[in-house]
N, C-alpha and C positions, 0 to 999 in steps of 0.2 A: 337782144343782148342776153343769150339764155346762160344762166350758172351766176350771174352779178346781179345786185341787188342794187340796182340805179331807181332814183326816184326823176320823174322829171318834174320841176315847178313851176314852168313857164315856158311855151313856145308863143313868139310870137314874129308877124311878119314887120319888119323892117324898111321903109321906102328908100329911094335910092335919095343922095343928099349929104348934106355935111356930117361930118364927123362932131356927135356931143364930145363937148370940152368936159374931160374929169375930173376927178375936183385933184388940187393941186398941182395941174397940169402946167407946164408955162407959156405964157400967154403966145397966140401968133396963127399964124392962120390953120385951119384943119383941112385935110384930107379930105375928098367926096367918095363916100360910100356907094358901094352896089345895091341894089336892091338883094335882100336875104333873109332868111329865115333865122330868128337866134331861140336857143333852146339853152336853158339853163336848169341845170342841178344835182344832184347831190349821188353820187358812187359809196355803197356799202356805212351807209349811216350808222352811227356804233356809238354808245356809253363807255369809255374809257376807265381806266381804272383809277385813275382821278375823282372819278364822278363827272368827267364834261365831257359834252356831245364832242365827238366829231364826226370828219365823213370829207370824200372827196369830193370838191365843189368842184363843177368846169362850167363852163359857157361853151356852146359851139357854134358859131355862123355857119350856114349854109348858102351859098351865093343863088340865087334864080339862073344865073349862066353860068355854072361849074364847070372850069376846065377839064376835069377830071385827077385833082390832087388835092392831095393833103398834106397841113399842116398845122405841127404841133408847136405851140407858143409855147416856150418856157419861159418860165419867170425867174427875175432876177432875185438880189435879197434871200432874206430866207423865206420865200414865199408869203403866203399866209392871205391872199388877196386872189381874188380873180379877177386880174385887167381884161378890160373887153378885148375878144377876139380877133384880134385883125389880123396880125402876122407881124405885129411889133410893139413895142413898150407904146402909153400913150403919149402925145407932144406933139409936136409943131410936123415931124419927120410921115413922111405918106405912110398909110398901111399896105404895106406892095401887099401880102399875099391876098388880103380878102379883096382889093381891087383890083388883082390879075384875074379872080375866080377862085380861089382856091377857098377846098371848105377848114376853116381854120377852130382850133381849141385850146382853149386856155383854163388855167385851173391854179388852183390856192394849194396842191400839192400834201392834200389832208389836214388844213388847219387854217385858222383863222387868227387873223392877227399880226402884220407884217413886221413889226417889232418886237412881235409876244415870245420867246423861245421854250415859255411854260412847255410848250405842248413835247418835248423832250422829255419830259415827267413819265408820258406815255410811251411804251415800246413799239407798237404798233403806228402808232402818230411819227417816230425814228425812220423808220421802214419807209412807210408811206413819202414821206418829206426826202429821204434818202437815192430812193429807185422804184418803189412800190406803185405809188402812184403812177407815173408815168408808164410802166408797166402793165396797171388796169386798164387806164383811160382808152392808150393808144387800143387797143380790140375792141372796147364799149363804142369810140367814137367811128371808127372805120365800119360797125357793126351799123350803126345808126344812119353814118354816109349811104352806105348801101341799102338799107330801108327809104331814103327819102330819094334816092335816084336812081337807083333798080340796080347798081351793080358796085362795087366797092371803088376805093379808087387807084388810078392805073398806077401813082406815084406817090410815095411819101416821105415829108422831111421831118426834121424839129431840128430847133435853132433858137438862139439867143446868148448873149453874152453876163458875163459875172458867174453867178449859179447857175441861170440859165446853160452858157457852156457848159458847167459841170452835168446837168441835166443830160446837154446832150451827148457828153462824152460817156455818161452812164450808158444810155440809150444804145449809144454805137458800139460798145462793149458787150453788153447783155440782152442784145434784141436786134442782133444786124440783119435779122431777116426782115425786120418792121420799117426801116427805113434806106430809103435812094442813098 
């Protein structure tokens, strides 16, 4: 990921098996997981002019059987969370993407705090939450896909509804070469 300042804080591998319940999730049966690798953390870490950290978080799955696609989870709300990567909000509903294979990322969209709108304070934490992030991520994670399985991938989405559409309409406006 040359020229981004990505920290990573944890890769680890993942067995194949149920879907953990998140917290406030609603109750009902879960999804069974692929077996994958998940790597989590932190894109262009920064002191704001607040005085508070921020930085763009993501989670990425990587599947053991990789179709050879990717996809970008956007989040709903005004972010500020990173749901685990599967290819859709958490709940009762399957993860198609991560158990079709696809390598899937998800991310807090430069801030922490799904309720907190604080981070508006910051201009750069605007930016980022607005198009900036998704912006970073999608090259660092396609960057990383193709380190862990020797070639980038053949296809790419991002998708979700509320912000998340907004996300992705951002994305198909100002990055239509990054995604299918």
């Amino acid at each position: 990921m040359p020229g981004q300042d990505v920290r990573i804080d944890q890769a680890r591998e993942v067995p194949a098996g149920p879907q953990a319940s998140p917290p406030n999730a609603p109750p009902g049966p879960r999804a069974s997981l692929p077996a994958h690798c998940r790597v989590d953390g932190v894109l262009e870490p920064r002191t704001g002019r607040n005085g508070k950290p921020y930085a763009i978080g993501f989670s990425i799955a990587l599947p053991v059987n990789w179709n050879g696609r990717f996809f970008y989870q956007a989040n709903g709300g005004s972010d500020g969370v990173i749901w685990p990567a599967l290819g859709s909000q958490p709940g009762p509903q399957p993860s198609v993407a991560l158990q079709q294979g696809f390598a899937v990322v998800s991310s807090d969209a430069g801030h922490t705090g799904q309720s907190n709108l604080a981070f508006g304070i910051d201009f750069q934490a605007r930016l980022d939450y607005g198009y900036q992030a998704v912006a970073k991520l999608t090259p660092m994670a396609k960057a990383l896909i193709a380190t862990a399985y020797g070639k980038g991938p053949d296809r790419s989405y991002i998708g979700g509804c509320s912000n998340a559409g907004r996300h992705t309409f951002v994305a198909m406006t100002r990055m239509p070469d990054e995604y299918d």
